[in-house]
N, C-alpha and C positions, 0 to 999 in steps of 0.2 A: 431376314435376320441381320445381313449387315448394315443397314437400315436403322432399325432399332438401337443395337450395339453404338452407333456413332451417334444415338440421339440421347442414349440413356448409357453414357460410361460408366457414371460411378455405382449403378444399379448391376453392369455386368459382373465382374468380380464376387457379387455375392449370389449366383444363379449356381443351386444343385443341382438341377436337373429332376429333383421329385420336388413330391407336393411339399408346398410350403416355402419350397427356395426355389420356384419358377414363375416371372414374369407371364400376365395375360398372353400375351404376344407370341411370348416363345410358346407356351403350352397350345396354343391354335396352331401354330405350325405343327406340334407333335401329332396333335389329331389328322391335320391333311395329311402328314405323313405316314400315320397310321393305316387311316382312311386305304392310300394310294398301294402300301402294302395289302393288305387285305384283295383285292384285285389282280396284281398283278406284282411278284416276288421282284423287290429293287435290286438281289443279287442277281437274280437269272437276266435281269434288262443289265446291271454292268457287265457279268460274265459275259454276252451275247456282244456288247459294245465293243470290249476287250479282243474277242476271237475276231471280230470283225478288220482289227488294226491292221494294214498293210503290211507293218515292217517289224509283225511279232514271227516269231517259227516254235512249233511245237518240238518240245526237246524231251525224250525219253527221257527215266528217273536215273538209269544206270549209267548215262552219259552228262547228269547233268552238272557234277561237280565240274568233271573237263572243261566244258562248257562255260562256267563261270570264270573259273580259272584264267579258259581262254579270253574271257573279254577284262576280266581284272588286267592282262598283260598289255592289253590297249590303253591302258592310261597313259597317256605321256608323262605324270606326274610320279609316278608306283616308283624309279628306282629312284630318285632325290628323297620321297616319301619313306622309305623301304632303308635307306642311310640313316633319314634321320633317325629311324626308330632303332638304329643299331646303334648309331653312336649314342643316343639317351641310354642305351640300356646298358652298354658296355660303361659310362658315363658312370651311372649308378651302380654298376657293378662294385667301383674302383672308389668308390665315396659312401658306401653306406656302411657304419660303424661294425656291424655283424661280419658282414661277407669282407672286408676291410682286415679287419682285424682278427681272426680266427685264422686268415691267409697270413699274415705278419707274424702270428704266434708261430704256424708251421715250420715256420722258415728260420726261426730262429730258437728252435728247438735243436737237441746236438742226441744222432745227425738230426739235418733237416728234416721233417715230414711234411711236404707241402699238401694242402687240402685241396682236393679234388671234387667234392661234392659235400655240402650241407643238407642234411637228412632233416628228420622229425626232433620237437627239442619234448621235455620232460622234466619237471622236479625231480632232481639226485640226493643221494647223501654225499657232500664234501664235507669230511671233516666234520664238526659239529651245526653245519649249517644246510639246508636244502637248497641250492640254486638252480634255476632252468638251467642245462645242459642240451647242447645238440651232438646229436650223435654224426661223426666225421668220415666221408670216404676219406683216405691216404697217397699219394701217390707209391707208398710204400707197399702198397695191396693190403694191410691192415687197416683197422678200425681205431679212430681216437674221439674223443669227445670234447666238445668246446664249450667257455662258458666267457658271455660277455654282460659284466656287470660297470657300475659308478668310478672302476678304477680301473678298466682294461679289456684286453681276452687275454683269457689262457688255454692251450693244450693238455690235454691230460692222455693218458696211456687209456687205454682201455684191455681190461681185465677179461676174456673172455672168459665164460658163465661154464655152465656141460652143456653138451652136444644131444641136441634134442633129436628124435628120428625124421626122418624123410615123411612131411605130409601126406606124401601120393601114395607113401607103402600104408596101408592099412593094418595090416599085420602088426608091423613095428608101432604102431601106434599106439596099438592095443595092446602089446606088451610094453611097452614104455612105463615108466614109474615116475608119475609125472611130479610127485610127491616131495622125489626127491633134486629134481630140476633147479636150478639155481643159475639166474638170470647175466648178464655181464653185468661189470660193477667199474667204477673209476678205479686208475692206478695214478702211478705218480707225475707230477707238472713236470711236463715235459720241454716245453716254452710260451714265452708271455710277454705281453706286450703292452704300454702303459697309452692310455687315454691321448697323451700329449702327445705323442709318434704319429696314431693313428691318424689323429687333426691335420699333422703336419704333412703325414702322407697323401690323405686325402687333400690337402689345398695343393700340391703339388701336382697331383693327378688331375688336376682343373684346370691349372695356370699351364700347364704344359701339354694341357690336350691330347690327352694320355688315349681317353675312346677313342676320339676321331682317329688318329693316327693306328691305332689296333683296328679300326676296323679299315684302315688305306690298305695295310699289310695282308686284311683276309680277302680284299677285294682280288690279289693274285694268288689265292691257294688255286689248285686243281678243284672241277667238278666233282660237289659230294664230298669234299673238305668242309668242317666246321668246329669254331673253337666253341668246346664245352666247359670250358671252366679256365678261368684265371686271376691268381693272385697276384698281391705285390711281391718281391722276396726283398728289396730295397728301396726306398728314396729317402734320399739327405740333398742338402743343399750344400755345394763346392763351394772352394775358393774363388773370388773375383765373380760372384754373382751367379755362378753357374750353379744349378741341378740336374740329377738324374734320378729317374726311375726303373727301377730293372725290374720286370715279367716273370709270371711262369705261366707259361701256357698248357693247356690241353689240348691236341686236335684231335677228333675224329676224321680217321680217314678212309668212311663208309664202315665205319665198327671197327677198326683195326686198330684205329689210336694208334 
């Protein structure tokens, strides 16, 4: 096959595999191959070659994620690898318009409500208009709704709906009136943030290495510390060339936060 391939390039690229788009050549190959199947199963002769390997070891099912695990940690490469995939993601975190800017709205809502988590988004009624809307964890323990459109994000309240029963009670369910059930709805803009801040924030968040540096700082949390969520709650650029960016972090500290 490699053979042919290197005698007949521009014929390769148009080979299907069925009739009609396979070369004499290749298709003779198919039949010895066929042929040599019929005989004797070419899995059971690699499986057979496989088990035969010196330096394999059979590994039960229920130990074998460990297993992988463990030899994942042999990489010498995994924690440079392992960085870089934190600073990218922390990187994007702090630069993508959505997560960006629904975090800058929080924080500049009165009081504060910094966001904590971005849920499922949705067409809403605002106003006389329909916009996707995502629904807001709070660091306030409440619920708010975000929407980022051509001119910003903004915060909004969120209206809690009626109190539907507990799915697991069954009882309750079936006495419930589902009828009369009425869903949460937006309340009033809470805070907002315009298009041009966002930009600025995020170039800021770039030029100052804003990832890298959050993730130098989580590299000395305790074991089973991990940041779950952060926004900007600041960045401007000082007098005499200077900028800052000011955080708000979440950690996880094994579920206690």
């Amino acid at each position: 096959m490699a053979e042919w391939l290197k005698a007949n390039p521009e014929e390769a690229g148009q080979q299907t595999g069925f009739t009609g788009g396979i070369a004499d050549a290749l298709a003779a190959l198919d039949k010895r191959s066929f042929a040599a199947e019929g005989e004797i199963s070419l899995m059971k002769l690699n499986s057979r070659w496989v088990a035969g390997l010196g330096n394999l070891t059979v590994v039960d099912d229920d130990v074998m994620a460990q297993t992988l695990g463990e030899i994942a940690h042999r990489n010498p490469h995994r924690k440079a690898r392992l960085a870089i995939l934190a600073v990218a993601g922390l990187s994007g975190h702090l630069s993508e318009p959505l997560r960006l800017g629904l975090g800058i709205a929080g924080w500049r809502a009165t009081p504060p409500r910094p966001v904590t988590a971005i849920g499922t988004g949705s067409y809403m009624d605002i106003g006389d208009e329909k916009e996707m809307t995502w629904s807001l964890s709070l660091a306030t323990g409440d619920r708010g709704y975000g929407v980022v459109d051509d001119t910003g994000a903004r915060l909004y309240e969120c209206v809690e709906g009626t109190k539907g029963p507990d799915i697991n009670d069954r009882e309750a369910m079936m006495a419930f009136d589902f009828a009369s059930y009425e869903g949460p709805n937006i309340g009033d803009l809470r805070g907002e943030v315009g298009n041009a801040d966002i930009a600025e924030a995020g170039q800021l968040c770039k030029k100052l290495k804003v990832g890298a540096a959050v993730h130098l700082l989580a590299e000395n949390f305790d074991a089973g510390e991990k940041i779950t969520s952060i926004s900007v709650r600041l960045a401007e650029k000082e007098d005499k060339g200077q900028s800052r960016v000011i955080l708000f972090a979440v950690i996880d500290r094994q579920n206690g936060y």
